[in-house]
C-alpha distance (Angstrom), angle and dihedral (degrees) to the residues before:
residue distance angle dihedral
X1 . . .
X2 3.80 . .
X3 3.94 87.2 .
X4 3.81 86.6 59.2
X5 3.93 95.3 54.0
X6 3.41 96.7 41.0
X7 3.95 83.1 56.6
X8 3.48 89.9 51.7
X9 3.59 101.6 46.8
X10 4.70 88.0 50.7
X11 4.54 75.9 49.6
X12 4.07 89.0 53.3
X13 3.99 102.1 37.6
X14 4.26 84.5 42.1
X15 3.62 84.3 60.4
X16 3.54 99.2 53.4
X17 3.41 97.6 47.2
X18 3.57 87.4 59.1
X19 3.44 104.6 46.0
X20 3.47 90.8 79.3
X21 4.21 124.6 -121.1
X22 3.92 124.2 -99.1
X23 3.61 121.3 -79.6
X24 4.18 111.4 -87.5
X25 3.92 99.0 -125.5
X26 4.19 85.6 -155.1
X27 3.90 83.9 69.7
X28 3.65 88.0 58.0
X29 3.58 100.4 76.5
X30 4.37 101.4 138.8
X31 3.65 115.5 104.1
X32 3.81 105.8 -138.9
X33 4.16 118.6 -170.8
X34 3.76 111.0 -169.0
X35 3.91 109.3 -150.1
X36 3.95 99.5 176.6
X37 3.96 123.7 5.5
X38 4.28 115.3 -155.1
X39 3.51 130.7 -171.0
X40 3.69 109.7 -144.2
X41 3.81 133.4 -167.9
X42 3.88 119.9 -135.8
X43 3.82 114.0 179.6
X44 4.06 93.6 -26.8
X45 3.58 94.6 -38.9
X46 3.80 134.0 101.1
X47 3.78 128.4 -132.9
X48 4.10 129.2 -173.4
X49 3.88 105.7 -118.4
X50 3.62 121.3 178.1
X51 3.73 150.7 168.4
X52 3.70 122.0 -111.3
X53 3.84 145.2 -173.1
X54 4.31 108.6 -148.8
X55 3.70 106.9 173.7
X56 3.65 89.5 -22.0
X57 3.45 103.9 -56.5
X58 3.94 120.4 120.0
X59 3.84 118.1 -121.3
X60 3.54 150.1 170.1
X61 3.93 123.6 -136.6
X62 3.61 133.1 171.9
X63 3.70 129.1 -161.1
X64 3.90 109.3 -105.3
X65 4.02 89.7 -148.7
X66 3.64 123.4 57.1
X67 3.43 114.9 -94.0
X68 4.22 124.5 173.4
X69 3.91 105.3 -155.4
X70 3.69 138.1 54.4
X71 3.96 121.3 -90.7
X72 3.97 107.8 -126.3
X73 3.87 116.6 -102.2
X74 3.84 98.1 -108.0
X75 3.42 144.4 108.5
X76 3.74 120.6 -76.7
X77 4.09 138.1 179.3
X78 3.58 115.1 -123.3
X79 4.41 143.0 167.2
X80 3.61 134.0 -141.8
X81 3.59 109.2 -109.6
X82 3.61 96.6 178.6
X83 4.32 137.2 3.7
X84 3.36 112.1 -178.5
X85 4.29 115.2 -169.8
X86 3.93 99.7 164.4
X87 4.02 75.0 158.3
X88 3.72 139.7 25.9
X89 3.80 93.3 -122.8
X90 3.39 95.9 52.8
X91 4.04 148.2 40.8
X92 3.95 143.8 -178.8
X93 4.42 112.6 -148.5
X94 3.20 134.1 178.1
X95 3.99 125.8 174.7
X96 4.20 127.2 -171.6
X97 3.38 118.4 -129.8
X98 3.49 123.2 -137.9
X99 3.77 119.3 -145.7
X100 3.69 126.0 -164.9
X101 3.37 99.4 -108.7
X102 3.96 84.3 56.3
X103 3.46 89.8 -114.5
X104 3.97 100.8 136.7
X105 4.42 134.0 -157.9
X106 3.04 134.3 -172.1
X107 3.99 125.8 -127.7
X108 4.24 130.4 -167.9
X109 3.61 117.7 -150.2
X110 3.22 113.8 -114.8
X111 3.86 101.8 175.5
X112 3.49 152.0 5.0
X113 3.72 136.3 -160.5
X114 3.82 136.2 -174.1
């Protein structure tokens, strides 16, 4: 019997090492305004896309998950999860959004504007 529980307890402490840990809203240190927010279809599904200002600069992201509503025009925090320059000339971005309910999601830019 104490075998069994023992088993158990490795099963439940596994699991929570897995699940992952809340977002660390230090790491989350990009100011992102959203100025317009689009949902977009791509082969019958629907994606957010939206303009931004980060550090003044104008830019277009879209949500790499699909997502079927419209993200609030507001300011959010966000990090850079990845920025790619295998060239000068060009570059691949993505930042994650934090919400307030530390729920996080991830966005590709898709654009940018002067």
């Amino acid at each position: 019997m104490q075998k069994v529980s023992l088993v158990a307890l490795l099963f439940l402490f596994s699991a929570f090492a897995w699940a992952g840990s809340n977002p660390n809203p230090a790491e989350y240190n990009v100011s992102i305004h959203v100025t317009a927010s689009h949902m977009v279809r791509e082969g019958g599904t629907f994606y957010q896309k939206m303009e931004v200002l980060i550090d003044g600069k104008k830019y277009e992201l879209q949500s790499e998950a699909p997502a079927d509503t419209l993200l609030s025009l507001s300011d959010y925090k966000a990090k850079i999860v990845r920025d790619d320059h295998k060239v000068a000339y060009e570059s691949f971005k993505v930042y994650e959004i934090l919400f307030s309910d530390q729920k996080t999601r991830r966005f590709i830019v898709v654009g940018q504007t002067e």
